[in-house]
N, CA, C and O atoms as a GROMACS GRO file, in nm:
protein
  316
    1UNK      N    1  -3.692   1.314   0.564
    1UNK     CA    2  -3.724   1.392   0.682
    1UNK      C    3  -3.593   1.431   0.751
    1UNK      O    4  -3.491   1.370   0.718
    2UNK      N    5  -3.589   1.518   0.834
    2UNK     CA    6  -3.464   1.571   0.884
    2UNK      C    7  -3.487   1.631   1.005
    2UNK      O    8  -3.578   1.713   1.009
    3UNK      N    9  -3.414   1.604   1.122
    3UNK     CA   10  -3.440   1.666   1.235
    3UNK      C   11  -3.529   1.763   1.295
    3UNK      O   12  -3.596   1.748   1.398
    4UNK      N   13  -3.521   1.869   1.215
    4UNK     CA   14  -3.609   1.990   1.262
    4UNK      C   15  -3.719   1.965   1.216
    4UNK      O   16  -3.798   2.047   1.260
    5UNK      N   17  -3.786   1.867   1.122
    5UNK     CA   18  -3.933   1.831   1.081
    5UNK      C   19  -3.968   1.732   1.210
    5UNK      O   20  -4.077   1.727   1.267
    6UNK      N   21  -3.848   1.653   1.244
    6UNK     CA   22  -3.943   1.563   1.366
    6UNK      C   23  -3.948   1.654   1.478
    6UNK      O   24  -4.035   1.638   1.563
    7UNK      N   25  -3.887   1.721   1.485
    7UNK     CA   26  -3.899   1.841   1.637
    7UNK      C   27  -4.008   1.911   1.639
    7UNK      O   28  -4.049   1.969   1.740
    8UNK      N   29  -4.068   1.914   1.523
    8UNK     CA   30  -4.195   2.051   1.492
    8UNK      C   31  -4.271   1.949   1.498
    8UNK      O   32  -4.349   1.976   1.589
    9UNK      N   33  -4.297   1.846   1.457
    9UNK     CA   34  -4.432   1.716   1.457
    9UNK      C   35  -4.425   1.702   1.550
    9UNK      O   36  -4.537   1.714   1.599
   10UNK      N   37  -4.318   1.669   1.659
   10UNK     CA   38  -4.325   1.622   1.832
   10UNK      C   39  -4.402   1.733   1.860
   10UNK      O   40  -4.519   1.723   1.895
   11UNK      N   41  -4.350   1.828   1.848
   11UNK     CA   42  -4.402   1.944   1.952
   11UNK      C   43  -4.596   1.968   1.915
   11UNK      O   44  -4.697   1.984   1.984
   12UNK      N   45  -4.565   1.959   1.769
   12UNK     CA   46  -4.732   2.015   1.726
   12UNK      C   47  -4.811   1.905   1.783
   12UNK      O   48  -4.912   1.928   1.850
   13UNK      N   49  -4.774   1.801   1.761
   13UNK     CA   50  -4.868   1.652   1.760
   13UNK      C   51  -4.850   1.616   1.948
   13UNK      O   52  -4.899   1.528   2.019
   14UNK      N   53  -4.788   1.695   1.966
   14UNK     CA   54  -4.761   1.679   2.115
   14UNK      C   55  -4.742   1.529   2.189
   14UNK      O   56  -4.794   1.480   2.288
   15UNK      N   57  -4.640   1.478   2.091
   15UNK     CA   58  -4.544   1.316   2.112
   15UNK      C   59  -4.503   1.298   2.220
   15UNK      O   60  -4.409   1.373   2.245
   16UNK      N   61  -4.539   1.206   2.328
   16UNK     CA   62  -4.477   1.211   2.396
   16UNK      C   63  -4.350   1.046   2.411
   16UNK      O   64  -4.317   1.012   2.298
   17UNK      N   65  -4.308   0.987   2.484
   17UNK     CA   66  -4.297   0.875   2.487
   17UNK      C   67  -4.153   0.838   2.391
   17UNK      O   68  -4.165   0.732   2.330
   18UNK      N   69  -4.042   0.900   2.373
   18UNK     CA   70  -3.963   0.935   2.303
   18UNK      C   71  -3.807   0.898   2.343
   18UNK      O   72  -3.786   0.879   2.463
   19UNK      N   73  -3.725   0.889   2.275
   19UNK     CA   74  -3.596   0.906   2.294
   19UNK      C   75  -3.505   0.880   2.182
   19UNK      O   76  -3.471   0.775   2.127
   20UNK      N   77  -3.455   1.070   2.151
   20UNK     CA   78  -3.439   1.095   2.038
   20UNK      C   79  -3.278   1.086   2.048
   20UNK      O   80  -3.224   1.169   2.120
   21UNK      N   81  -3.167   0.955   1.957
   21UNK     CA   82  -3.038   0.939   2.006
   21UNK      C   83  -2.964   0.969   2.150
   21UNK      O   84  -2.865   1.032   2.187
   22UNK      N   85  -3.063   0.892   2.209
   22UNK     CA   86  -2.975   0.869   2.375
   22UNK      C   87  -2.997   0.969   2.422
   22UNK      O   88  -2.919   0.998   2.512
   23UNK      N   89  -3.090   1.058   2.397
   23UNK     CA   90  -3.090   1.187   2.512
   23UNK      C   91  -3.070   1.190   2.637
   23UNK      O   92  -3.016   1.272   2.712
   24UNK      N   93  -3.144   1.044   2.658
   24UNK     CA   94  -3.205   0.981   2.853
   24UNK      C   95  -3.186   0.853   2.807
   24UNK      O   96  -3.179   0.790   2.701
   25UNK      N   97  -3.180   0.840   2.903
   25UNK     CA   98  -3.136   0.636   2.978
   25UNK      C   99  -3.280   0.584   2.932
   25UNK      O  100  -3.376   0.662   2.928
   26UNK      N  101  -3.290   0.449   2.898
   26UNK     CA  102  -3.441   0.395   2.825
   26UNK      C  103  -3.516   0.420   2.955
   26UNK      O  104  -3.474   0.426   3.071
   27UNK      N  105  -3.669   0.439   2.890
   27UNK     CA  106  -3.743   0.394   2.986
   27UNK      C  107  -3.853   0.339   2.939
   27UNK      O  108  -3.870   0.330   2.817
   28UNK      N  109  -3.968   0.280   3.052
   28UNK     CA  110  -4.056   0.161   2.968
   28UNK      C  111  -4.127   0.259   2.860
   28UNK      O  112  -4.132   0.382   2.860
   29UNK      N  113  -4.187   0.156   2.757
   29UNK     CA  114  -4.279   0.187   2.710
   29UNK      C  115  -4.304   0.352   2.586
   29UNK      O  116  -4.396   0.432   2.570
   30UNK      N  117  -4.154   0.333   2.519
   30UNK     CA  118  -4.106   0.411   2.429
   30UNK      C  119  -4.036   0.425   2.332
   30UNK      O  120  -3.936   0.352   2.331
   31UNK      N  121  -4.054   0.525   2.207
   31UNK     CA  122  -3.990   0.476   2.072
   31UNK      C  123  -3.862   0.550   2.087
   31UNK      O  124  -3.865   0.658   2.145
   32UNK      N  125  -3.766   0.508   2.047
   32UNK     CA  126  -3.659   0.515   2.023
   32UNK      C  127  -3.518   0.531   1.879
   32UNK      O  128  -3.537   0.435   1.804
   33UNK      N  129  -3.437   0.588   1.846
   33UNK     CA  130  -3.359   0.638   1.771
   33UNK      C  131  -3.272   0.632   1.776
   33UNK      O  132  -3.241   0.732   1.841
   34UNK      N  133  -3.116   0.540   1.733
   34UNK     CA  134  -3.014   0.625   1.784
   34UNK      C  135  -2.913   0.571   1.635
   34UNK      O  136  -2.968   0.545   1.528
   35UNK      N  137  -2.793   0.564   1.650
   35UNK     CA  138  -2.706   0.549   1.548
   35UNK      C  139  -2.621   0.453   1.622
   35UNK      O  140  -2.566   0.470   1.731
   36UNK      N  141  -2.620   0.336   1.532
   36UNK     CA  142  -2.557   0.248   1.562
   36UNK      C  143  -2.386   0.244   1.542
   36UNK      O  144  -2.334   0.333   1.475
   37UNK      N  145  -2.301   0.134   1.605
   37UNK     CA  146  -2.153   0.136   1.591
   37UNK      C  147  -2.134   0.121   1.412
   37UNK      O  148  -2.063   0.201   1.352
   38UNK      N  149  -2.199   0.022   1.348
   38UNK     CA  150  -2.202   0.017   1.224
   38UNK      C  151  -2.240   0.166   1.057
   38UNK      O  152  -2.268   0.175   0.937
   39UNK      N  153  -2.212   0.249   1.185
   39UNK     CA  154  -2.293   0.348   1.044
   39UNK      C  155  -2.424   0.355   1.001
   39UNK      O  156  -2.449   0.418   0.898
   40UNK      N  157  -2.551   0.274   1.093
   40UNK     CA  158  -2.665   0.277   1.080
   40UNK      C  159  -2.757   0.339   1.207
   40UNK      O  160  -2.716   0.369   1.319
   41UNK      N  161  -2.894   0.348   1.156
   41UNK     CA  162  -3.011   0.408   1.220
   41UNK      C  163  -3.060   0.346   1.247
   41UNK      O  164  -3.107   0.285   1.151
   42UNK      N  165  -3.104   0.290   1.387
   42UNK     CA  166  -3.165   0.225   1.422
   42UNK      C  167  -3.273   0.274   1.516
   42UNK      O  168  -3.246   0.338   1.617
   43UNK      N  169  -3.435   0.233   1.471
   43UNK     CA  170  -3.539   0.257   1.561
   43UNK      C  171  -3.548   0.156   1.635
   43UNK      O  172  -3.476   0.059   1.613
   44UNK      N  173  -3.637   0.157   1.739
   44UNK     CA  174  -3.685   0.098   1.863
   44UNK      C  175  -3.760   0.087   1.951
   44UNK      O  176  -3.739   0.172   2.038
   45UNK      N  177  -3.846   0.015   1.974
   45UNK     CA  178  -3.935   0.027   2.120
   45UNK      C  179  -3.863  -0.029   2.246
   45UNK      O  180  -3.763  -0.101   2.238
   46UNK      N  181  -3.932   0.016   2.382
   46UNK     CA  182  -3.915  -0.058   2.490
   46UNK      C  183  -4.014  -0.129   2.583
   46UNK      O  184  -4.105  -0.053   2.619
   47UNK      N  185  -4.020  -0.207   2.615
   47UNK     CA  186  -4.134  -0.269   2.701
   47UNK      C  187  -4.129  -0.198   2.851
   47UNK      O  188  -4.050  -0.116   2.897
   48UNK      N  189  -4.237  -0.258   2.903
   48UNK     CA  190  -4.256  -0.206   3.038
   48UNK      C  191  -4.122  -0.201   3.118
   48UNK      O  192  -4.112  -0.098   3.184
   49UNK      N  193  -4.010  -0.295   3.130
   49UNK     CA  194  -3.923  -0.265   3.228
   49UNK      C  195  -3.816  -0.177   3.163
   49UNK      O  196  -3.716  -0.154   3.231
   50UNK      N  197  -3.825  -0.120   3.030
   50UNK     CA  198  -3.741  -0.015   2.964
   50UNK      C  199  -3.600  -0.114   2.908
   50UNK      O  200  -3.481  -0.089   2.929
   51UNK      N  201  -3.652  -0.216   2.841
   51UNK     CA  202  -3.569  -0.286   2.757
   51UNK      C  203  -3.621  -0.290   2.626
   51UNK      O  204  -3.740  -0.296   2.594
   52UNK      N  205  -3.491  -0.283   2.530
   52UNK     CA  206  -3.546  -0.267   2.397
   52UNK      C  207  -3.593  -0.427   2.342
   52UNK      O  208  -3.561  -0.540   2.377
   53UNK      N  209  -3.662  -0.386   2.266
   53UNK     CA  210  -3.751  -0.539   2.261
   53UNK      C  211  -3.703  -0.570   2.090
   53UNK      O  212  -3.737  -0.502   1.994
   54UNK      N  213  -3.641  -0.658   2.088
   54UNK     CA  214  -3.507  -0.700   1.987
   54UNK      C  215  -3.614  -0.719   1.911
   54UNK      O  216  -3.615  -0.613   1.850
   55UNK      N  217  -3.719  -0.789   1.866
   55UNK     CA  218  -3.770  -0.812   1.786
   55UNK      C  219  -3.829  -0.634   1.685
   55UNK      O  220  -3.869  -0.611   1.571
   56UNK      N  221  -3.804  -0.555   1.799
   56UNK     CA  222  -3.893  -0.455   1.751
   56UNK      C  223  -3.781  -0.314   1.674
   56UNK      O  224  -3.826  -0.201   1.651
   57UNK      N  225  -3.629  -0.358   1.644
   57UNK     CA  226  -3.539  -0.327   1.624
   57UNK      C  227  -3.532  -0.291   1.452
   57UNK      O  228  -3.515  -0.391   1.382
   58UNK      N  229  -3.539  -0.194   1.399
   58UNK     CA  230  -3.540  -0.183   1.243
   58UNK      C  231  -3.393  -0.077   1.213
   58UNK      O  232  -3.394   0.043   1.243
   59UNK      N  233  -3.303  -0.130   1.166
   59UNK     CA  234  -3.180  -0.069   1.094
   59UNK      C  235  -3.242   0.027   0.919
   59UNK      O  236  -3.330   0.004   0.836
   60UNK      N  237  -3.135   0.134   0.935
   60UNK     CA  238  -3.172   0.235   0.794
   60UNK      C  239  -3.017   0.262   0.762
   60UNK      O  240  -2.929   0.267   0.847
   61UNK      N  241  -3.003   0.274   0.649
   61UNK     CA  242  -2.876   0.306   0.570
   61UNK      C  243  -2.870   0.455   0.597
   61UNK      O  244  -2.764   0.512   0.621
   62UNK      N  245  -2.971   0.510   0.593
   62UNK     CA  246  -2.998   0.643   0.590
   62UNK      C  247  -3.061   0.731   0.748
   62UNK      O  248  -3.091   0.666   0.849
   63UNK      N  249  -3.069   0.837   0.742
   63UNK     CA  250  -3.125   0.891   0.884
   63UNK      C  251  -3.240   0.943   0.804
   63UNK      O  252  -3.344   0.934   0.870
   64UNK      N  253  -3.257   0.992   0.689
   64UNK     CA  254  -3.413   1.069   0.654
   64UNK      C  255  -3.525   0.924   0.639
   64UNK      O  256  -3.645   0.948   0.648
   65UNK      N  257  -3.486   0.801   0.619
   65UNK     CA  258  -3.528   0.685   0.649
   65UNK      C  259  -3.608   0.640   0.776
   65UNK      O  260  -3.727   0.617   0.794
   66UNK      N  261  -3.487   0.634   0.866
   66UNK     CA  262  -3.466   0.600   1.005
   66UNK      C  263  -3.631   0.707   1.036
   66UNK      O  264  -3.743   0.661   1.054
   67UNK      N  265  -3.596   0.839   1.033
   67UNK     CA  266  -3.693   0.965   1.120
   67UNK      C  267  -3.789   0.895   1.094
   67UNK      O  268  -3.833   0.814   1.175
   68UNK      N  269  -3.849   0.914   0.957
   68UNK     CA  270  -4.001   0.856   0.860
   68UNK      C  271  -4.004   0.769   0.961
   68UNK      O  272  -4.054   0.821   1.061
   69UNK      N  273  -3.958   0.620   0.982
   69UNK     CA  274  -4.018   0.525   1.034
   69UNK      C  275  -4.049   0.552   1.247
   69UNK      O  276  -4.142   0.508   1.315
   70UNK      N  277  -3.905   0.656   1.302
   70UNK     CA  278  -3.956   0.710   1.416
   70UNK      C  279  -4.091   0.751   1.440
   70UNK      O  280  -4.173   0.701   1.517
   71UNK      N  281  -4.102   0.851   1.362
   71UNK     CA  282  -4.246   0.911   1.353
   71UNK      C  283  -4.377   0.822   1.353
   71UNK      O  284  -4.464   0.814   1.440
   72UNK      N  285  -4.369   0.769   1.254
   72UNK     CA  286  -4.474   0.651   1.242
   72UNK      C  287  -4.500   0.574   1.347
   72UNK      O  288  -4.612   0.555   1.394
   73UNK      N  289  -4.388   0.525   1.390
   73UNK     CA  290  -4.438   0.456   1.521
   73UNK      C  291  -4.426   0.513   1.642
   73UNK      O  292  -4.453   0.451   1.744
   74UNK      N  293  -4.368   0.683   1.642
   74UNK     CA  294  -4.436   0.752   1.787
   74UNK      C  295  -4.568   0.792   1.769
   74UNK      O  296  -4.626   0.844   1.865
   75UNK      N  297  -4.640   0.773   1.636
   75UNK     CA  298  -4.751   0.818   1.577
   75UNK      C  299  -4.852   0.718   1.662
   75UNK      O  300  -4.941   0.753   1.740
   76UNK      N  301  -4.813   0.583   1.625
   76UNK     CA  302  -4.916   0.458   1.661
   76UNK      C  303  -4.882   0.448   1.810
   76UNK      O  304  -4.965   0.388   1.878
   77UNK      N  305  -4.792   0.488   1.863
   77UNK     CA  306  -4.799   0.514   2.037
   77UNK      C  307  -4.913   0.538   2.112
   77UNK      O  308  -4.953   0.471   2.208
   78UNK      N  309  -4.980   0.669   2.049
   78UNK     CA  310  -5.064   0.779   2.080
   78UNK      C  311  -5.174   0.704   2.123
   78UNK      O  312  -5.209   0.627   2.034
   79UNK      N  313  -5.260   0.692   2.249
   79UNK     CA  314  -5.374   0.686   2.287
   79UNK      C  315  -5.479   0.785   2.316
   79UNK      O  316  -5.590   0.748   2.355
   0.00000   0.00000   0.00000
């Protein structure tokens, strides 16, 4: 997957709850993306007070990796 496929699924699927490499400062209750100091992708949730919840932390060698698993879990966000 590659950037402009998660931009067109946000928009179509109308995702909200997001933060796609640090755009905005965390806030509660959202999936998260960014690139770590190590050369990796790391997804993420945050809990209600907009802390990332370490347990919920998954590293990718890759970014077409990393997206796939973004998606999925801005997918299971959705109420």
């Amino acid at each position: 997957m590659i950037n402009e496929e998660v931009n067109k699924i946000i928009k179509d699927e109308g995702l909200k709850r997001f933060n796609l490499y640090n755009e905005h400062s965390l806030k509660e209750n959202e999936v998260g993306i960014r690139k770590s100091n190590n050369n990796q992708w790391e997804v993420y949730v945050t809990d209600e007070r907009a802390n990332i919840v370490q347990g919920s932390i998954t590293a990718f060698d890759n970014e077409s990796d990393a997206l796939d698993n973004f998606i999925k879990r801005l997918r299971t966000e959705v109420v």
